[in-house]
N, C-alpha and C positions, 0 to 999 in steps of 0.2 A: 504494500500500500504506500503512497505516495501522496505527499499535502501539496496543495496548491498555493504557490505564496500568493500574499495580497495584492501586490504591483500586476502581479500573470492574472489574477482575477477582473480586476479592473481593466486590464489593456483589452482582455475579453469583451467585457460587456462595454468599452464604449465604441469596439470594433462594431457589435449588434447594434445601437446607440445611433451609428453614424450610418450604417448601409444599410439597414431593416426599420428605421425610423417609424414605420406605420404600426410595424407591432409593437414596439414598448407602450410601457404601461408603466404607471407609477412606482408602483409596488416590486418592480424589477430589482428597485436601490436596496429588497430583502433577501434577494436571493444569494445564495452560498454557496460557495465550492468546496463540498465536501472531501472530496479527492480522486487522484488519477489513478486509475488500478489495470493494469491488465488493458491498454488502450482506449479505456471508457473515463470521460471525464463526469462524479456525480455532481449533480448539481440540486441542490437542495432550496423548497419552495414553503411555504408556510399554510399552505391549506391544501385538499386534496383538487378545490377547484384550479385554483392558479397551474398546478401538474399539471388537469386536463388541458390548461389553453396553451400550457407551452409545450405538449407533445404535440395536440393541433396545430400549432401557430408557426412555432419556432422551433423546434426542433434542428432543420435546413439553415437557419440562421447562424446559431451557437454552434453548429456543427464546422460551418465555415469560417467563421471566428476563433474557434479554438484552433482548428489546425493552422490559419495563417499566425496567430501570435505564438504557439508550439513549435511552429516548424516538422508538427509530428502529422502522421495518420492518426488522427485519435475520432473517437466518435462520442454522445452524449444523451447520459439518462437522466430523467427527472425523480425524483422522490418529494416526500412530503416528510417533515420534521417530525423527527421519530417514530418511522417506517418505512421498510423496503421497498413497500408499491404500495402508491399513493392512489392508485386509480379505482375509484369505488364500480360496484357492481351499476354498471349504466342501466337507464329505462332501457330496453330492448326498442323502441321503437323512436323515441327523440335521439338517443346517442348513434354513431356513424356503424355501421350493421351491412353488411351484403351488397357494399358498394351507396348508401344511403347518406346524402352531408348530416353532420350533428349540426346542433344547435349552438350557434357563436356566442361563447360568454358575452361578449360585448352591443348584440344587437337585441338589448332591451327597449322597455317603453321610455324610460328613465332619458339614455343616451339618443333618443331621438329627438330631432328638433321639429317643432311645431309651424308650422306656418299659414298665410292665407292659399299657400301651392297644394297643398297636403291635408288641412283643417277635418276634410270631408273622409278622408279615406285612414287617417288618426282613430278619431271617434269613431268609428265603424268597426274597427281592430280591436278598439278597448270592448266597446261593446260587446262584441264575438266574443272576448277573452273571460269577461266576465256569467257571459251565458251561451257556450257554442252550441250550436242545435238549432238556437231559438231566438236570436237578436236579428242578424241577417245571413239568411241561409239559401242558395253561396253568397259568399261574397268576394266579388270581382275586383281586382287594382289593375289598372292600365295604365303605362307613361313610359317616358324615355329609358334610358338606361344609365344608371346611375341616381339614380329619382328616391331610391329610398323603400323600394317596392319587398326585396327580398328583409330587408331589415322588421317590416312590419309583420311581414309572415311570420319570424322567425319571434320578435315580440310578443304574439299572440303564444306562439308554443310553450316559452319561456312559462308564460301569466298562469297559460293554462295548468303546468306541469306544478306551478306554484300554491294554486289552490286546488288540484288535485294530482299529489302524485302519483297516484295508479292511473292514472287516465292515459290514452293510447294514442298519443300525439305522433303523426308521422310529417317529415317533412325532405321533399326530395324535386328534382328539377325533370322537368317532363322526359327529358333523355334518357333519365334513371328508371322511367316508367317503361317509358319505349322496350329501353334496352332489359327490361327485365321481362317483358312481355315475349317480344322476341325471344331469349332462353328458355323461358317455361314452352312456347309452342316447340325447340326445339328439341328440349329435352322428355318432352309431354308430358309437364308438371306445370299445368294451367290450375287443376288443384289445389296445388298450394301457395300459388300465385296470386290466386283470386282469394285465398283465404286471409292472405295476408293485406293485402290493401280494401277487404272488405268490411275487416274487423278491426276496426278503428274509431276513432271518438272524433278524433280532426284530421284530415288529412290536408296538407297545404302542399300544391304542387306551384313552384315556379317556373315561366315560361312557358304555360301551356299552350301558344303561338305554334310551337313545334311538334304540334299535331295537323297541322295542316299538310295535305297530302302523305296523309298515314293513314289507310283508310281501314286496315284491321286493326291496328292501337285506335283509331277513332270509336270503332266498335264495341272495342272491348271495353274502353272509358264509360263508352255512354252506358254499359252494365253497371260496369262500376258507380258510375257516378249515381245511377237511380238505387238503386243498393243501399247508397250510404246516405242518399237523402229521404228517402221513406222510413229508413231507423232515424232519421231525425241528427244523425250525427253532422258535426261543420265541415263544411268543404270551402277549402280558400285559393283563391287562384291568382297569377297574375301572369299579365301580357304585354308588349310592347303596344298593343293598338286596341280598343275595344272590339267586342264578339263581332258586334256586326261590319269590323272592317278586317280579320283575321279572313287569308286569302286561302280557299280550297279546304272552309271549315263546315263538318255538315250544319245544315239549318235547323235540325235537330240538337246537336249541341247548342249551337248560337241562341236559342231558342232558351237552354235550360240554363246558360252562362245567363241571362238576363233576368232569371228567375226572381231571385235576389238584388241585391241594390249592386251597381257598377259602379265607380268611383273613380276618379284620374286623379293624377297627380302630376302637376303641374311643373318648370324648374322655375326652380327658389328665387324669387325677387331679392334684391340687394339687401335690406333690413335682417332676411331672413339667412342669406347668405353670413354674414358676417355673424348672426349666432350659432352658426353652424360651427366657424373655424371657432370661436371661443369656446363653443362643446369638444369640438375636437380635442383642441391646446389641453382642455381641463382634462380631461384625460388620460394623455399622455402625460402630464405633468409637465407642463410648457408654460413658462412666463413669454408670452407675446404682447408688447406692447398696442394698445388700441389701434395707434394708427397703424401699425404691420398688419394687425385683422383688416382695416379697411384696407388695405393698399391689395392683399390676397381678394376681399370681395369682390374687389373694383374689377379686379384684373380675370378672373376667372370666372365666367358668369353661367356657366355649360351644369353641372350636377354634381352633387354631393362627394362623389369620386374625384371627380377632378379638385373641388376646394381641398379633399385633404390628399392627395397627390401634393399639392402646392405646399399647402404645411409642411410634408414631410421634405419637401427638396430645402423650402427655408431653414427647417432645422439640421437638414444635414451642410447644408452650406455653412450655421452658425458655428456647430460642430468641428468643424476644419477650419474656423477664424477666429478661435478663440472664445466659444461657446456662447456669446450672447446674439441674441437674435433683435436686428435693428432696421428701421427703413432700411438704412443703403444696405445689409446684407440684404435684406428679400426682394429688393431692385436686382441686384445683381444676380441674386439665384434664381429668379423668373426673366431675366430680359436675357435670353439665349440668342446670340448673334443671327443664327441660321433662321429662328423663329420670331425674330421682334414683331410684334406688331401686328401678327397675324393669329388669325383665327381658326379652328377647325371647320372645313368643310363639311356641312352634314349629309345624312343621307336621303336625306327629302330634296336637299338642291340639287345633288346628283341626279335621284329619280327625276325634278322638275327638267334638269336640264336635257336628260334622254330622251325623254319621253317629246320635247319637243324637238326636238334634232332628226328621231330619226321617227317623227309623227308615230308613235304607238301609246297604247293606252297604260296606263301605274296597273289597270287588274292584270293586263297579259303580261306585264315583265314577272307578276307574283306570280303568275299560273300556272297553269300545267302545257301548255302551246308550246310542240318544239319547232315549228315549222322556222324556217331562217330569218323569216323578217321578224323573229320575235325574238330567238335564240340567239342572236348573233347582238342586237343592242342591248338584250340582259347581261350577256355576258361582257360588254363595253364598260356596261354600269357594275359588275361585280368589280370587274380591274379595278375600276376608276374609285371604288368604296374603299379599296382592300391600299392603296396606295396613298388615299387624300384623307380619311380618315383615320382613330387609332382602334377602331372595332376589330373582333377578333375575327377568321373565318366563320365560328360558329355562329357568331352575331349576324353577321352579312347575311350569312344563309336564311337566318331567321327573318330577318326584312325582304326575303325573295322567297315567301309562301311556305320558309321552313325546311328549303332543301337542305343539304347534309352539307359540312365542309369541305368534305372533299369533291364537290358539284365548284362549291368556289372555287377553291383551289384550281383543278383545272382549266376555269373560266381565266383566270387571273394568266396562267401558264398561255392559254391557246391565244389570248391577245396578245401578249408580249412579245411572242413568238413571231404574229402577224405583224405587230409594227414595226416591229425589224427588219421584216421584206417588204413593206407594204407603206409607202410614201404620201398615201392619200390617207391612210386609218392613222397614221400618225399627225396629220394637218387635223383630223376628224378631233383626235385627243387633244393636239394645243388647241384648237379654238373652243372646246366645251370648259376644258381649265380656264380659257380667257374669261368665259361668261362667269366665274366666278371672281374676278379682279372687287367685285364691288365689299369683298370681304378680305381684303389683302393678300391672298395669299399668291405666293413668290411661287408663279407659276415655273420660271426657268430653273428654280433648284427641285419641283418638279418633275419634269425635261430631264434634269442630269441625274437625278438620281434611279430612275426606273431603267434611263443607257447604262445605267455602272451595276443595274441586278442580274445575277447571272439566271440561266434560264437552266433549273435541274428536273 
């Protein structure tokens, strides 16, 4: 056995401190290094919940931090003060199970901010939380991404598990549905498939969008779904778009998404922006002075992701300057030379701009049409999201009726390909980027950068 001095302890954690910023947490300044044994550095927490968040959270973090200030292969376990495994017997159905997300310590009701964007679809959550079954049953959240949507689901599970712990809260993201639906037909354990998402109290799926052109997961939900709303149990949903604008979603569903009360959620006005980042700050255990909150609200106006993105760049910038965090550091950690000034592209102005370019209509770029004159400007518009925006594949997918990533992917690949040979689809791509000039963005680094991606 081997003790960790206190200098190697600390270079650790403001290693974690300064690259992983989004994860710390107050409470980090308690944790301890028990000792190095046998390659494994222990590191010691003060309750069994803080264990759970930093085997979820941080694990990848500390892992990387130890070895660069080591120098060594070492790897890292968590415990809880005065026991070997700090990890309690989890609900089987909130904690992470069969490929299933757990329940994020941090995305309570508490740490959510409240606004005139969100007011409606707030109250709706508590509601639920406080009587699921019977407050509003489902209940729908639609809006951007970033918005605040999965935080609420996961709030409601929290409240719920709070006033009743035996209760059978499940919470998983449409693709976990998909893809477990999928298994059971393959394995022909529908079964137990169905047993398990029917026998539940709450079931909150995120991103239910990505049932559009699913048309036996469509099926098998809409069993589900009637199942679990005749026992009266809550069903809670969200989506980027409301039911009746989700593309190649049957009418039947649409129909029983509306059941219940639908609710949007809006991005956050400036007032409401700037008490976000002081939620955020307070959290993390961040002295941000007022006007650095305003300078982050001003500056970042897109969703809740992005404001604390900005945070966490400001505090690691403070970090490497001597640890205070001031206007001119968060000037200087947000005005990125290559990006001053500019804005992200969204993917509404992208669809606006296709859609009149090469005259087709926003349902047939979602649809199912492969014919060429539809096929060939969706996939213009996949390139052109997957490069002007920072969405993921999977995201993209979802705003084109829900196809799978790797439909993008290849979209992305099969233009790139052609503008390389193809003189005219390349004048086609500068002049739609032009049409976006009225939002800043520096279309020629653009231009240079999609010639310098290579084509695998």
């Amino acid at each position: 056995m081997a003790s960790v001095t206190l200098r190697l302890w600390q270079q650790i954690l403001a290693q974690v401190r300064q690259r992983d910023g989004d994860i710390v947490k107050p409470w980090f300044n308690s944790l301890e290094a028990a000792q190095l044994e046998n390659g494994v550095l222990e590191i010691r927490a003060r309750s069994a919940s803080h264990v759970r968040y930093l085997r979820q959270q941080a694990t990848e973090a500390f892992t990387r931090s130890a070895q660069e200030v080591t120098g060594h292969l070492v790897g890292v376990r968590f415990v809880a003060a005065g026991s070997d495994s700090a990890e309690p017997a989890p609900n089987e159905f909130a904690q992470e199970s069969s490929g299933h997300p757990s329940l994020k310590e941090d995305y309570v009701f508490d740490s959510f901010v409240v606004g005139p964007c969100n007011r409606l679809a707030h109250a709706a959550c508590v509601a639920v939380s406080e009587s699921p079954g019977h407050a509003y049953n489902p209940l729908f959240l639609h809006g951007s991404v970033g918005l605040g949507k999965t935080h609420l689901l996961q709030a409601v599970g929290h409240e719920v598990l709070r006033q009743q712990p035996a209760a059978k809260v499940l919470f998983l993201t449409c693709e976990t549905f998909i893809r477990h639906f999928i298994q059971g037909v393959e394995n022909g354990d529908l079964h137990n498939f169905r047993y398990r998402y029917r026998h539940v109290d709450v079931i909150m799926i995120d991103d239910i969008h990505f049932l559009a052109d699913r048309e036996s997961s469509q099926e098998e939900f809409f069993h589900t779904f009637n199942t679990l709303y005749q026992a009266h149990k809550q069903i809670i949903l969200t989506a980027d778009s409301a039911p009746s604008q989700i593309p190649s979603l049957e009418q039947r569903l649409t129909s029983r998404f509306n059941w219940g009360l639908v609710a949007r959620i809006d991005r956050p006005a400036y007032e409401t922006r700037v008490a976000i980042v002081h939620k955020k700050a307070h959290l993390r255990g961040l002295k941000v002075p007022d006007d650095v909150v305003c300078f982050i609200a001003t500056k970042v106006d897109s969703n809740t992701r992005e404001l604390e993105g900005a945070l966490t760049k400001v505090a690691g910038w403070a970090a490497i300057n001597g640890g205070t965090i001031t206007l001119e550091i968060a000037k200087q950690a947000l005005a990125d030379p290559d990006t001053a000034q500019t804005r992200e592209v969204s993917i509404q102005q992208i669809f606006d701009a296709i859609t009149a370019r090469f005259n087709v209509r926003l349902a047939d770029l979602q649809g199912k049409k492969r014919t060429k004159s539809i096929a060939y400007p969706r996939q213009v518009c996949m390139h052109l999201a997957r490069h002007l925006t920072r969405h993921s594949l999977e995201e993209i997918g979802g705003y084109f009726g829900g196809r799978d990533h790797t439909t993008v992917l290849h979209a992305v690949r099969t233009i790139e390909r052609q503008r390389r040979q193809d003189a005219r689809l390349q004048a086609v791509l500068e002049e739609v980027c032009r049409s976006f000039g009225a939002v800043g963005l520096d279309q020629s680094k653009y231009v240079t950068e999609v010639s310098r991606e290579p084509v695998s």
